[in-house]
C-alpha positions in Angstrom: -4.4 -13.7 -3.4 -7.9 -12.5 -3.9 -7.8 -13.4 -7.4 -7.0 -16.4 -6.4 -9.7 -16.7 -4.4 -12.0 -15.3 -6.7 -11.0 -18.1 -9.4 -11.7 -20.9 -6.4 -14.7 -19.8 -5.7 -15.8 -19.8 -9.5 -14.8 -23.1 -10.3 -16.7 -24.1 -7.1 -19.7 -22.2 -9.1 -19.1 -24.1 -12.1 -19.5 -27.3 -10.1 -22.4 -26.5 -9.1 -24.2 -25.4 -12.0 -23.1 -28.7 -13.9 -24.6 -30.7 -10.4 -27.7 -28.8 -10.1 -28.1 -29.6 -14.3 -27.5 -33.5 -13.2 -29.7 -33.5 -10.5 -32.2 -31.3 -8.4 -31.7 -30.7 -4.4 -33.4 -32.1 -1.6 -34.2 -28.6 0.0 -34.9 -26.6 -3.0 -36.7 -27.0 -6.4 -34.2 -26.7 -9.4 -36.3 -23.6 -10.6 -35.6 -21.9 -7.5 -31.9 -22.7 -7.7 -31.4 -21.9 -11.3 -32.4 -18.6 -10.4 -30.1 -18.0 -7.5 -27.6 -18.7 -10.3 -27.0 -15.8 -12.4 -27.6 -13.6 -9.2 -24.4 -15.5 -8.1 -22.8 -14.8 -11.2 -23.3 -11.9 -11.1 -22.0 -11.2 -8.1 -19.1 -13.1 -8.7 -18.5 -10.7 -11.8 -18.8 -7.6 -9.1 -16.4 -9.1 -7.0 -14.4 -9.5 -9.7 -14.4 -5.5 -11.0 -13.5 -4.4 -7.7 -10.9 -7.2 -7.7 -9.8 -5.4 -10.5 -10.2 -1.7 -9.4 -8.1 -2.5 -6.5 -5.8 -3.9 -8.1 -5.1 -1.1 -9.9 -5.3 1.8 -6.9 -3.1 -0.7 -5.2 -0.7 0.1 -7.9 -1.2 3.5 -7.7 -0.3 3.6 -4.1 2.6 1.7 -4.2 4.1 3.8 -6.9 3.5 6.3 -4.2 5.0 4.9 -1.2 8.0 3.9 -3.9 8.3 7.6 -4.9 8.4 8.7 -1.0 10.9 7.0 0.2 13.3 7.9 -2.7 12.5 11.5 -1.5 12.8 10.9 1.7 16.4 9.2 1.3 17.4 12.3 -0.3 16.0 14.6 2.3 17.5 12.4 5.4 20.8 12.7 3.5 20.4 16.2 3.0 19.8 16.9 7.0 22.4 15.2 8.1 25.1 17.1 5.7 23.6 20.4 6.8 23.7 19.0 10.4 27.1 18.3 9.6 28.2 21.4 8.2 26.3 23.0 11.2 28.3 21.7 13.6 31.6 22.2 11.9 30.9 25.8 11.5 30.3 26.8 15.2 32.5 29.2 16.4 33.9 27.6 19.4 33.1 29.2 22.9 35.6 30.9 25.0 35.8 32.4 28.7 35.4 35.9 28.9 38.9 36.1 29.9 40.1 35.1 26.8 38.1 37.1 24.7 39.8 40.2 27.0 43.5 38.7 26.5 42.2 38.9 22.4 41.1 42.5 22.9 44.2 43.5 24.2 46.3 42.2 21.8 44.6 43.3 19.1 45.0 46.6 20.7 
């Protein structure tokens, strides 16, 4: 989107520079215009590197996030089977009394 932007905005610079060669503003001299020109430009070409730069850490990050949630798939999945297991493997609780009737047989 911002490089969309970015190209907007320098085809609206290149209309102006071809404008300001056909005729000179009202408010402003052309000399004093031409010179706000390349500082635009280069501006525009800063914009444009850190259009870039993000880009690129954008990348970085959604490599990332991509990488995370694979891991944490896998470690939900894992919890719950241990959870599972957990639960299957509790011994189950009996009254006192029955624990005595056990003794004595046993006995």
């Amino acid at each position: 989107e911002l490089e969309n932007q970015l190209s907007t905005k320098s085809k609206t610079l290149d209309e102006l520079k071809q404008s300001l060669a056909f005729s000179g503003s009202a408010d402003q001299s052309p000399e004093a215009l031409s010179l706000r020109i390349p500082e635009l430009c280069a501006l525009m070409d800063s914009i444009a590197n850190q259009v870039a730069q993000l880009k690129t850490s954008m990348q970085s990050v959604m490599e990332h996030w991509r990488v995370y949630d694979e891991v944490y798939a896998e470690v939900s999945l894992k919890t719950t089977r241990y959870l599972y297991c957990i639960n299957q493997c509790k011994p189950s609780v009996v009254s006192l009394e029955a624990l005595n009737n056990q003794i004595k047989t046993l006995q």
